[in-house]
C-alpha positions in Angstrom: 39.3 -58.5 -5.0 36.7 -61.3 -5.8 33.6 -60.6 -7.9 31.6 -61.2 -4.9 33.7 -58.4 -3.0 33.6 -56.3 -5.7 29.6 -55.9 -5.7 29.8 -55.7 -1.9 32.1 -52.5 -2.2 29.9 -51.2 -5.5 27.0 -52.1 -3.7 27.9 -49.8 -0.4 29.5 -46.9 -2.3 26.1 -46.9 -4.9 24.2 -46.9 -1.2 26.6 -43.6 0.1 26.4 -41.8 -3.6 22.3 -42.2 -3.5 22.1 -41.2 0.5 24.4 -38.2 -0.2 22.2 -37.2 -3.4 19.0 -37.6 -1.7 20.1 -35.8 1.1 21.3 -32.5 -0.7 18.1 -32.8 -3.0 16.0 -32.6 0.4 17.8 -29.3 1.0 17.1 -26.4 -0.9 15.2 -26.4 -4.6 14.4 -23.6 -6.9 10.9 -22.5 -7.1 10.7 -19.4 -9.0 13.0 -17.0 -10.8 11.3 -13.5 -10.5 13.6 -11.4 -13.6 14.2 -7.6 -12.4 14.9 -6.0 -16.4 17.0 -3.2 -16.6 18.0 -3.5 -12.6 21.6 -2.7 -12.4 24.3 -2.4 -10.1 24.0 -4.7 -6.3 21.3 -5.7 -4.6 20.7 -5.6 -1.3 18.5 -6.7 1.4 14.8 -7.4 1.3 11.1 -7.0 3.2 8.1 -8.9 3.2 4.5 -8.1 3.3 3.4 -11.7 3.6 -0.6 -10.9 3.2 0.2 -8.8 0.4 2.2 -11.8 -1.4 4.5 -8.7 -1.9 8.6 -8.7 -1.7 10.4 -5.1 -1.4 13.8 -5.3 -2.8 16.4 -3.0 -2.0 18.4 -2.4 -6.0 20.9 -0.6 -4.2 23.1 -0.2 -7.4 19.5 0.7 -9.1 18.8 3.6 -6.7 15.3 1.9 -6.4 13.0 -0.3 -4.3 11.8 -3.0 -6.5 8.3 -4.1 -5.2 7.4 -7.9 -6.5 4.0 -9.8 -6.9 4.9 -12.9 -5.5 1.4 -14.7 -6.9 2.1 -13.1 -10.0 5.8 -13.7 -10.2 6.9 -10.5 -11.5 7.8 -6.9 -10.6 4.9 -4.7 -10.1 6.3 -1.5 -9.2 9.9 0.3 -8.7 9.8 3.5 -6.3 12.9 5.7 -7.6 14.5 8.7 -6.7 16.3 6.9 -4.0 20.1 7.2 -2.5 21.4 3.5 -2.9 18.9 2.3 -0.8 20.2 -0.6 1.8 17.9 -2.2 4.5 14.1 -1.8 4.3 11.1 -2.5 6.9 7.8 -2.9 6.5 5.0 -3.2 9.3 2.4 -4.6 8.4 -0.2 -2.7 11.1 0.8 0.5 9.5 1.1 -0.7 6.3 4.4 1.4 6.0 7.6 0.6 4.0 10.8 1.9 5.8 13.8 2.6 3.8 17.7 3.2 4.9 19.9 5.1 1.9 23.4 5.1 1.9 23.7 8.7 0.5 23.0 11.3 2.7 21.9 8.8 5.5 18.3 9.2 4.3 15.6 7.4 5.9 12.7 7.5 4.1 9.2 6.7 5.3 6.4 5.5 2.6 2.3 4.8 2.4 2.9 0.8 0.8 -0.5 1.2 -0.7 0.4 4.2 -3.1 4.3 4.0 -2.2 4.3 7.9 -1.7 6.5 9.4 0.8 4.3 10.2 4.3 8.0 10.5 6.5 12.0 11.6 6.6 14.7 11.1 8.4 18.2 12.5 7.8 21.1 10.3 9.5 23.9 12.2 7.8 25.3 9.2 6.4 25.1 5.6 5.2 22.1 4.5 6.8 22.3 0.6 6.5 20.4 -2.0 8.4 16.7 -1.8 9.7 15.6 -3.8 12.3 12.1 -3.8 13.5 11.5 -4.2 17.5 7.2 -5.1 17.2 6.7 -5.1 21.0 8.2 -1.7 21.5 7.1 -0.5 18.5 10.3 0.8 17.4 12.6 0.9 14.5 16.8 0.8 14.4 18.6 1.8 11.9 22.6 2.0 11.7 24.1 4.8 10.3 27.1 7.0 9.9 30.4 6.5 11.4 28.9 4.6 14.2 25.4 4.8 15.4 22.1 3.0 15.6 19.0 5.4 15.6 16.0 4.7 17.1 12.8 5.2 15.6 9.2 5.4 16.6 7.6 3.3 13.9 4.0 5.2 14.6 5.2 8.9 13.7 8.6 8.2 12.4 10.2 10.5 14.8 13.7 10.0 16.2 13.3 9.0 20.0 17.2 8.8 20.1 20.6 6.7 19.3 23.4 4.6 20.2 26.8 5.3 20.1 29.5 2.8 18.2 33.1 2.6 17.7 32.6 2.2 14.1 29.8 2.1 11.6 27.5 -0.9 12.2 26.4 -3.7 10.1 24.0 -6.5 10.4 22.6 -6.9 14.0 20.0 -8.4 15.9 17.3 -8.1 18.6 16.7 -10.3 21.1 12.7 -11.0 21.6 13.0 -12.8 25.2 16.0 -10.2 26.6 16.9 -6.6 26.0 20.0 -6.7 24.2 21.4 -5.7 20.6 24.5 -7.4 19.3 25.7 -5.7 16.2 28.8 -6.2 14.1 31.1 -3.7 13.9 33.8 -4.9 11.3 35.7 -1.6 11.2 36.5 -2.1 15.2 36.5 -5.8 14.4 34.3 -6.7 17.3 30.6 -7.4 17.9 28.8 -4.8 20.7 27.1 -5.8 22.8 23.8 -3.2 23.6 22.0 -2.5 26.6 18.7 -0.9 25.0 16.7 -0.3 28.4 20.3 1.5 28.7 20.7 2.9 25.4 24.6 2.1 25.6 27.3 -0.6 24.7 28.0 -3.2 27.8 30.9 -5.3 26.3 32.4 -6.4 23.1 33.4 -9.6 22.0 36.3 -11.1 19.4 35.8 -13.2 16.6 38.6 -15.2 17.5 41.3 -13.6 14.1 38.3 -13.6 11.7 37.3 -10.3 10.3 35.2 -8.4 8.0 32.3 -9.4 10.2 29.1 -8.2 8.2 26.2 -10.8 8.3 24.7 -12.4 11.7 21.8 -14.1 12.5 20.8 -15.4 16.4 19.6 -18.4 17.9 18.2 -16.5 21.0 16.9 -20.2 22.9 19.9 -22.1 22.7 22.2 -18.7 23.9 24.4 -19.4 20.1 25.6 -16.4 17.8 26.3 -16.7 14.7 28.3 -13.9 13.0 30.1 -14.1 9.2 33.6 -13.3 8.6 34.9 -12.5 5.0 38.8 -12.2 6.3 38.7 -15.4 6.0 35.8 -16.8 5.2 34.2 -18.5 8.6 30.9 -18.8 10.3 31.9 -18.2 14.2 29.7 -19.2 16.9 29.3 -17.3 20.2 27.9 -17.8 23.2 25.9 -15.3 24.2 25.8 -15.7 28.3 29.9 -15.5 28.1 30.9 -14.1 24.6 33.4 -17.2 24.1 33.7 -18.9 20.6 32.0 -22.0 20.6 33.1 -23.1 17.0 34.4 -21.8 13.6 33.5 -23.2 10.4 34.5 -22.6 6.7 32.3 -20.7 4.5 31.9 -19.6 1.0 33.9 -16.2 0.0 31.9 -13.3 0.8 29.2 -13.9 2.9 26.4 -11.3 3.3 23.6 -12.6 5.1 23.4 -15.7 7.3 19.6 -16.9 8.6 18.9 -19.3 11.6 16.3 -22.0 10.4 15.3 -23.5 14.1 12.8 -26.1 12.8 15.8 -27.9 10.6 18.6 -26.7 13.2 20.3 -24.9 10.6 22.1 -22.2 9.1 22.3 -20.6 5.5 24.5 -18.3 4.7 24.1 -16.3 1.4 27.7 -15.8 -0.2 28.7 -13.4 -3.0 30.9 -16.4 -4.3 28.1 -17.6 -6.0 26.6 -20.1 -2.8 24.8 -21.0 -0.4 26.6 -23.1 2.3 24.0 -25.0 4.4 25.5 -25.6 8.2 23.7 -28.1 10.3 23.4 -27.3 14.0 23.9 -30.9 16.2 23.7 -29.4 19.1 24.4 -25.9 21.0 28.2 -26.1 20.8 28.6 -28.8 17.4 28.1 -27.1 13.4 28.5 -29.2 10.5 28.6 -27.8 7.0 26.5 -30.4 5.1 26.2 -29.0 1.7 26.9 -26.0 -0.6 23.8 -25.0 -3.8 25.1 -23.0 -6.3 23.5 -19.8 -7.0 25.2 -16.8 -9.3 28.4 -14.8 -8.9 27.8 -11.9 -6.4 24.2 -13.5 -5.4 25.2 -12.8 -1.6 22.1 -11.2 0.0 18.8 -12.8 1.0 15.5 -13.1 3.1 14.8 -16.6 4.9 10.9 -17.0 5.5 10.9 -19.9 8.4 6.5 -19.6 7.8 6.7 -20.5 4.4 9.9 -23.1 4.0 11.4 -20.7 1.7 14.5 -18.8 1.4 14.9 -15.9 -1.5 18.2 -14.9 -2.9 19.2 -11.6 -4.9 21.0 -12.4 -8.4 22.8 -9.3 -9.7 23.4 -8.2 -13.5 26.5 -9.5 -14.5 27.6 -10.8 -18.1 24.9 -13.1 -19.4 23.0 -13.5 -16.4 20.3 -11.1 -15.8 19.2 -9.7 -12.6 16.4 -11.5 -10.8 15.2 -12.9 -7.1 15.1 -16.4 -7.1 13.0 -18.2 -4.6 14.5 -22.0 -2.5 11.8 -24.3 -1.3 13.5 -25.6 1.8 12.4 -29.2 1.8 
């Protein structure tokens, strides 16, 4: 090759390197590190009371709720005496922080002002996700060996529940429609609810992916996205039909996926120690685009679309302490 060549091809390849680089730096960037001393154990899922500039953090391994001063940047408050709490609400009209426990299925209701108890529920058994329905006014919660309670979020009494194959994981609510799709990785399927119904209408496959725990929804273009760990994919569904639409690799164990519609794309939140960044082209194309390193076991998350920001849990192992750390999606 001639000299002239040469710079042509460095030239080009400098031009790619320098596109590439800006183009991940324009992704994701660390904002603040909130430490969490003396949280042990895993950490799971969050809530935000976004006038309060407050995160709840469920320390699952911890037994506690960690409640964070975003302004401030640090921990403010830890409400103990909890049963490896899991998923967590709070409503910002009541000004109440709901809380699903693992042991003994306890659902416990608290004043977010004085964090005392006001409210209890007893699901039996591993109470897990919380999902909020703001219209209706009420709260669903998985639990047991396969159930999704309903909840009146005014009183905190049980107005009912749903009956599953297995227990459920993550699921979601559809704002302009009346269905629930939940994972259900021990009956390797997602359900399909009927709420106005109360009942399960159909199931659909994941297409020979399993361990399907984390799922987020984009309800306008009809697209589900659910996230296998057996092996490690990001499956698209269409929601009028149930068909797979696409199937994309992922980081190893994946916990929490979130559907950014402004950017047209999804994070997912792996315990590998990533976040893998998939970029939506249109209903039925997904690219993965880029992959930020985070922390071994740093799996769970909560994407804020308001505020460009997506935080991530960091567990306690070896040198590296526990903390939240919060992405500036830019």
């Amino acid at each position: 090759m001639n000299s002239s060549l040469l710079r042509s091809a460095l030239l080009v390849a400098s031009c790619g390197y320098i596109i590439a680089a800006h183009a991940e730096e324009k992704t994701l960037k660390l904002k603040q590190t909130i430490p969490l001393p003396g949280v042990e154990g895993r950490i799971d899922h969050f809530a935000l009371d976004a006038s309060g500039e407050r995160l709840f953090v469920c320390a699952l391994g911890n037994n506690t709720v960690e409640v964070l001063d975003l302004r401030k940047g640090e921990r403010v408050h830890s409400i103990t005496g909890l049963g490896a709490p899991q998923g967590i609400a709070y409503i910002p009209e009541l000004d109440r922080l709901f809380v699903a426990n693992d042991k003994g299925g306890i659902f416990k209701i608290y004043d977010a002002k004085s964090f005392q108890p006001v409210g209890e529920l007893n699901f039996k058994d591993d109470a897990d996700n919380v999902r909020y329905d703001e219209g209706a006014k009420r709260i669903y919660v998985g639990f047991g060996s396969g159930g999704i309670a309903i909840v009146n979020a005014v009183d905190g009494k049980q107005l009912g529940s749903i009956t599953l194959a297995a227990h459920p994981e993550a699921f979601e609510l559809e704002k302009n429609g009346k269905r629930i799709f939940v994972n259900v990785p021990n009956s390797r399927h997602v359900a399909v609810i009927d709420r106005e119904k109360g009942e399960v209408v159909t199931t659909w496959k994941t297409d020979l992916a399993f361990g399907n725990f984390p799922m987020a929804l984009d309800e306008a273009n009809h697209r589900l996205f659910v996230g296998c760990r057996l092996p490690s994919k990001l499956i698209v569904l269409n929601t009028e039909s149930g068909d797979v639409v696409a199937k994309i690799d992922i980081s190893g164990d994946p916990d929490d996926l979130f559907y950014d519609s402004k950017r047209h794309r999804i994070y997912a939140t792996c315990g590998a120690g990533k976040i893998d960044i998939i970029e939506q082209t249109n209903a039925s194309n997904y690219k993965a685009i880029t992959k930020i390193d985070t922390a071994d076991g740093a799996r769970t998350g909560l994407f804020v679309p308001e505020r460009d920001s997506l935080f991530v849990a960091v567990p306690h192992r070896g040198s590296q302490q526990a903390e939240i750390r919060r992405y500036q999606i830019e």
